[in-house]
VOSEDO-367835 format. One record per residue (C-alpha): residue in one letter; x, y, z. Coordinates in steps of 0.2 Angstrom, whole numbers, plus 5000, padded with zeros to 4 digits. Example, Ala and Ser with C-alpha at 12.3 -4.5 7.8 and 13.67 -1.06 7.14 Angstrom:
2
A506249785039S506849955036
# end
This chain:
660
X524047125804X526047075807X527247005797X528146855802X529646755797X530146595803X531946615813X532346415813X531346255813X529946225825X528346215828X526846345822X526246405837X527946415846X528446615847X530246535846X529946485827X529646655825X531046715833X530246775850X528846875845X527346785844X526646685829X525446705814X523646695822X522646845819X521846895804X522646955790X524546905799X525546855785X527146705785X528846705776X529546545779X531446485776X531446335788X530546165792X528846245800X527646115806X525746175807X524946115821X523346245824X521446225821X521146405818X519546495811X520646665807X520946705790X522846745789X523746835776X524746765764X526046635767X527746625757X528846475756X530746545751X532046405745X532346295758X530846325769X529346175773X527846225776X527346025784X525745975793X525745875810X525145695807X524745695825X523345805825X521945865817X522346045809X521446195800X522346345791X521046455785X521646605774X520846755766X520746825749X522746785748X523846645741X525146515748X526646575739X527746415734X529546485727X530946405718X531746265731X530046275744X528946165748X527146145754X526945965765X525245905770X525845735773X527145645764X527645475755X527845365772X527145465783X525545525779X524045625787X523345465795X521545435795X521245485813X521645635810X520945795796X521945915789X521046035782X521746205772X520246335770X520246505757X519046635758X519346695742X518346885736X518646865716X518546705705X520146635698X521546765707X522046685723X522546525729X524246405728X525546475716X526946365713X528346425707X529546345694X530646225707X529146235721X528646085728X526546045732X526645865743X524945795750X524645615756X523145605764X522745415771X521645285757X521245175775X520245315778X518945255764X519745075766X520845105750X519145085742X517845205734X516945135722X515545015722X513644985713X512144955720X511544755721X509644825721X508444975717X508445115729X507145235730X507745395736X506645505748X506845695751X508345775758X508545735777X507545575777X508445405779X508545295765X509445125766X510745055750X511444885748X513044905737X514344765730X515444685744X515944715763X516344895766X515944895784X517544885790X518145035774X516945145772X516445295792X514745345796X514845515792X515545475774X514645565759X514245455745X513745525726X512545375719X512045385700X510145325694X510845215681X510045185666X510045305650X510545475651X508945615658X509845765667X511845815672X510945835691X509345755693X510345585689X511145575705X511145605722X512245635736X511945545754X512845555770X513345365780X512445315796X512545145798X513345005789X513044795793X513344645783X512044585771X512644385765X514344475754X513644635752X513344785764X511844875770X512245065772X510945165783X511045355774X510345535777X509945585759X510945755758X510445825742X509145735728X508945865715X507545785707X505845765715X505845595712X507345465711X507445275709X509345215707X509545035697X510444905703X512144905697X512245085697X513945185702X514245225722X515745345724X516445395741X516845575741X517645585757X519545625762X520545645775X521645805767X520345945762X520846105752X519246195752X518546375747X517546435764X515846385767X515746305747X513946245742X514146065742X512746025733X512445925714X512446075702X513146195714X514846265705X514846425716X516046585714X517546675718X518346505717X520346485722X521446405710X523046335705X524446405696X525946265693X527346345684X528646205683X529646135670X529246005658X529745855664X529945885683X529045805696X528645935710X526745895711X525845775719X524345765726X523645595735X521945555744X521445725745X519745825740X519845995732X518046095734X517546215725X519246265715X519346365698X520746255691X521546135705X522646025691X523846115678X525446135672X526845995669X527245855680X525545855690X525445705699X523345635707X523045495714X521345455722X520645625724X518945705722X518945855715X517045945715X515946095715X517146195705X517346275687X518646135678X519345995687X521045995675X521546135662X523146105653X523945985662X525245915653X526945825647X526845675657X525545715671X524545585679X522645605684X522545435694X520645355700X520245535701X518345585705X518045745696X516145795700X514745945698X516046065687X515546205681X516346215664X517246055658X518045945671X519645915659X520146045647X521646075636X522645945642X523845825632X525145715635X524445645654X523545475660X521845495667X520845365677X519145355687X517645455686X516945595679X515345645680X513845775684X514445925674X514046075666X514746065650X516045935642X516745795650X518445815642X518745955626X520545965617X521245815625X522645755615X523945595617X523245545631X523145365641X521145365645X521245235657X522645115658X522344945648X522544815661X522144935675X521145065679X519845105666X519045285666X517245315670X516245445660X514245475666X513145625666X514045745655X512645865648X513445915632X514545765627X515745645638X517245715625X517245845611X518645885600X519945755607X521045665597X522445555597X522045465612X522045295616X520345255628X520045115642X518645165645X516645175649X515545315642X514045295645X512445375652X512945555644X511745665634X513045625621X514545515621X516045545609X515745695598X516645725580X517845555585X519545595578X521145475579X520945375592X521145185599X519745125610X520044965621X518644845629X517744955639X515945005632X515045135625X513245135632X513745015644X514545035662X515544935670X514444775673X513844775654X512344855661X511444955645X511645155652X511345235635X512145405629X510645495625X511045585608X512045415604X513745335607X514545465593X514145605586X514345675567X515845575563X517345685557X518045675539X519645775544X520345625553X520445445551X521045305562X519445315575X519545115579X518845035592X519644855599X518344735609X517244855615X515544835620X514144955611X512344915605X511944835590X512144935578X512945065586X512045225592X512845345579X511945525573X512745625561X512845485548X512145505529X512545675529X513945725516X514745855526X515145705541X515845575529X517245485543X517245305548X517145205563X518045045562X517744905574X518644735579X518144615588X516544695587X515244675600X516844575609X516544415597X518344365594X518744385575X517044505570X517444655561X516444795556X516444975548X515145105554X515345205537X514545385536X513945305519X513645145526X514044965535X515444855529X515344705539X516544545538X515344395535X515344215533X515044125515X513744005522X512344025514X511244065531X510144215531X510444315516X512344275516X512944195500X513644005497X515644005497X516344045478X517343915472X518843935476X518544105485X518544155503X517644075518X517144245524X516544415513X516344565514X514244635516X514044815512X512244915517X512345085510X511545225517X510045345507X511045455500X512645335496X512945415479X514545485468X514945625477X514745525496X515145375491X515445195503X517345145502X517344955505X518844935502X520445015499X522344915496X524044935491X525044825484X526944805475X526944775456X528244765446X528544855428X528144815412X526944655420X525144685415X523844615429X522144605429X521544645450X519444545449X518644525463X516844445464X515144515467X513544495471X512244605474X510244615476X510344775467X508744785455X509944935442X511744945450X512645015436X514244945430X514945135427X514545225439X513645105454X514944975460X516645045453X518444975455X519745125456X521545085452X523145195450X524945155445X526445245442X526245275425X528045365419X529745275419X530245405433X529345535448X527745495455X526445525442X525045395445X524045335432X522145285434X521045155429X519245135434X518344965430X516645095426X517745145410X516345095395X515444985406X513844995401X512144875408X511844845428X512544715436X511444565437X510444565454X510344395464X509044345475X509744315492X510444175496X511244135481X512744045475X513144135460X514744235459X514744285440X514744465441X516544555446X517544735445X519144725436X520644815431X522144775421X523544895426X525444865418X526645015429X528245085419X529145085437X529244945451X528345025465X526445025474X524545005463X523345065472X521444985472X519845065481X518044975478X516645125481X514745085479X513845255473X511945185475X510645155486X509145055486X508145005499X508444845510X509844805495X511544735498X513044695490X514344545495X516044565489X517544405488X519044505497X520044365488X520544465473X520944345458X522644405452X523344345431X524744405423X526544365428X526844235441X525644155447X525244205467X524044165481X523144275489X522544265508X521344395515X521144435532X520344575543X521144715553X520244865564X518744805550X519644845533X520444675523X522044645521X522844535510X524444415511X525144375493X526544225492X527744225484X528344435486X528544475469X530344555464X530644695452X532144725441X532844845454X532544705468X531644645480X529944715484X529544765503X529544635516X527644535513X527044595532X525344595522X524244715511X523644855523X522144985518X522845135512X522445295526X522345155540X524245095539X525445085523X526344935526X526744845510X526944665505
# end
């Protein structure tokens, strides 16, 4: 074992580098480098560890195909150093592989560790997979043992993309059976054109299962890269996670910018993506324990391919973009992901299949373009966050892939705001954990089942579905003078008192010393809904001429009877819930309509246009938003301090507090 350290700019295997005295080759040797070194070696040996100082380059010819393989050691990044595998114009071209092995002897200790100021820089070539790695099958394939040759016919011509000798992971399609058994893994032979499409002769490298038919319209995924950064000898197969895996530590500053990975493959890493500023675009990451573990503040996980972890391919991470595929796990797709871009609206969506436990637990805040679908479980305990398009069950074509224990799971009462916008799930939405008091949350949806203008609330208690007036079905004929559409409530079994269906919940300026009365019209096939304590309106009001106190109201107050039950359809709207509140300041009423019963195959329908007297006369205009009612009121009324808030309509209170 020596130590070397570079004397001035030059080539790897030039002694001159060096300063005259040879050049790092045998085992163990280890590099301290201060200049522009450029490594230009395919070597077996497993060198010592490799320091970058401030102003050094460790860069790799992109004239050549090179190895560096290391031992149990790391490539020590510094502040102002750099490690180059390529760069922004002038990248490892597809002719060539660059490939940086570790034999690592423990799990998690040794690997790249870049200091705060260190630079990590990999362009690998996207020609080398035709800027291209993700397709579907246009027809069943049925999958043979490992080593036989099977033939695929996937989406589009690849033939002039995709190299013989390319490894392809291809999911089954379908619902949800098994984090491995649902995929397999095949190595190119051949490809021809087949009309539009392409014909690829394969080896199969690895079928878990002892059978395997994959569906058309199931996911193909090009795993192959030009830039490798492998642990020695990793297992490569589908539920191989292995051991004594290298990783990555990133220790730079918030908001810096001094990682950046591009068409690369990482195998068999404990944690190849953390820290601020971590930059991805196009690479695989596989066989490993996460693919991602706090990454954060700004980071961006671009068409990433994170598959066959061995823990949860993205942990802990917040403030980041993610897009692509993750799939074939061993525990959670994502867990703690918070304020983060899940795909990019108008762009790159994220892809989330074969996920054992569940495709995301305990995220929140998020905003998703995404598809989740063929996991045991999709999103689990959903908490704060805004879903566009994409589907849930679905993939990609719209195909039904069902998450096996459903879409979501036990929805969470400890947060609100789980809205999904134009996003394609079955009808009703697989969802478990509902009609359990201890999981009382809400789903809201619009443009449910992507129809323009349909909204819909997938209550622990119950559904709460906009409807239209039209005396079709069971629907009720329009009220006189009421709303074209309504609101239809289905409670669940144990809807009562204590887990009770909100349908729905308002806010609205009043002014003081003006009693009004706040009806809205009801119907309900009910056989014994009881006016006191079945269908009840709340209503609160401040109540003293100064502070806060709200005063409260219920329309349940000496009621007595049951409301009169209809039989379906019917035009009958004589039945209501009323309060008459009269506040001592100007300021916001509150109203909340809860239905406390259940009975079998009963509904109630409910006007959203609430029938305001007292004061000035006004007209009210509901309309739907994330699946709760809204209501417009002209004119605004004024208070004798002023002017109420600006009329930007009545929002549900806990969804937005935006005031008329």
């Amino acid at each position: 074992m020596a130590i070397y350290t570079s004397a001035q700019a030059g080539l790897w295997n030039d002694p001159a580098t060096w300063g005259g005295g040879g050049y790092p080759s045998a085992m163990g040797d280890l590099a301290n480098i201060g200049h522009t070194v450029t490594y230009n070696v395919v070597s077996t040996v497993a060198l010592g560890q490799i320091t970058i100082n401030s102003g050094g380059i460790l860069t790799f010819s992109v004239a050549m195909s090179t190895k560096l393989t290391l031992g149990s050691v790391d490539i020590q990044i510094n502040n102002g150093g750099e490690l180059r595998v390529g760069a922004d114009g002038a990248i490892i071209p597809k002719a060539c592989i660059a490939e940086l092995i570790w034999n690592t002897a423990s799990d998690n200790f040794k690997g790249i560790n870049v200091a705060n100021g260190g630079k990590l820089v990999v362009y690998g070539d996207p020609d080398y997979y035709g800027f291209d790695f993700d397709s579907y099958l246009t027809t069943n394939a049925s999958i043979p043992d490992d080593g036989n040759p099977v033939t695929i016919t996937i989406k589009d011509d690849f033939t002039t993309k995709w190299q013989v000798g390319q490894q392809l992971l291809v999911h089954k399609g379908g619902a949800y059976v098994s984090a491995v058994n649902d995929f397999c893994l095949l190595t190119i032979t051949e490809l021809s054109v087949n009309g539009s499409d392409t014909d690829i002769e394969c080896t199969v490298t690895h079928r878990p299962n002892s059978s395997l038919i994959c569906l058309a319209d199931s996911d193909v995924l090009n795993l192959s890269r030009n830039v490798l950064l492998n642990k020695y000898s990793y297992g490569q197969n589908i539920g191989q996670y292995n051991n004594n895996r290298p990783r990555l530590t990133n220790a730079n500053d918030v908001f810096t910018t001094n990682i950046s990975i591009n068409d690369a493959s990482w195998g068999a890493w404990f944690n190849p993506a953390n820290g601020y500023g971590y930059f991805s675009n196009r690479c695989v990451y596989r066989n490993g324990y996460y693919g991602a573990y706090q990454v954060s503040a700004g980071s961006k996980l671009l068409d990433i391919i994170i598959f066959a972890y061995g823990a949860n391919a993205i942990k802990s991470t917040c403030n980041s973009i993610v897009s692509g595929y993750i799939g074939s796990g061993f525990g959670y797709g994502m867990i703690s992901v918070t304020r983060c871009d899940l795909g990019i609206t108008g762009g790159s969506p994220l892809h989330m299949f074969g996920c054992p436990s569940a495709a995301m637990f305990s995220s929140f805040n998020n905003q998703l373009h995404a598809y989740i679908y063929a996991n045991n479980a999709g999103i689990y305990c959903p908490a704060d966050f805004y879903y566009y398009d994409g589907g849930l069950g679905y993939n990609a074509r719209g195909v039904l892939s069902a998450n096996l224990s459903g879409d979501i799971c036990n929805l969470d009462p400890n947060y609100t705001d789980a809205i999904l916008i134009n996003t394609k799930t079955q009808n009703p939405p697989t969802i478990t954990g509902r009609n359990q008091p201890n999981f009382a949350g809400s789903i809201y949806f619009e443009n449910y089942q992507q129809i323009v203008g349909a909204h819909y609330i997938c209550d622990a208690a119950g559904d709460v579905t906009k409807t239209p007036a039209d005396g079709t079905g069971d629907n009720p004929s329009q009220r006189s003078g009421g709303n074209a559409d309504i609101i239809e409530v289905i409670p669940q079994s144990n809807c009562s008192t204590l887990f009770y269906l909100e349908i729905l919940r308002v806010r609205l300026w009043a002014t003081a010393g003006v009693s009004k009365a706040y009806r809205f019209y009801i119907q309900t096939s009910f056989t014994s809904l009881a006016k006191a304590t079945g269908l009840v309106l709340y209503g609160e009001y401040l109540d003293a001429v100064s502070g806060g106190h709200l005063g409260a109201i219920t329309s349940g107050a000496g009621a007595s009877g049951n409301f009169t039950p209809i039989t379906p359809p019917s035009s009958n709207w004589s039945e209501y819930v009323e309060v008459t509140m009269n506040p001592s300041q100007d300021g916001y009423v509150n109203l909340y309509l809860r239905l406390m019963g259940y009975e079998s195959d009963k509904k109630v329908w409910v006007d959203p246009k609430v029938a305001i007297t007292g004061g000035n006369a006004v007209t009210v205009t509901p309309r739907w938003s994330y699946g709760n009612v809204q209501l417009d009121i002209d004119p605004v009324a004024t208070g004798s301090g002023g002017g109420s808030p600006a009329n930007l309509g009545l929002m549900p209170l806990g969804i937005k507090q935006v005031a008329i």
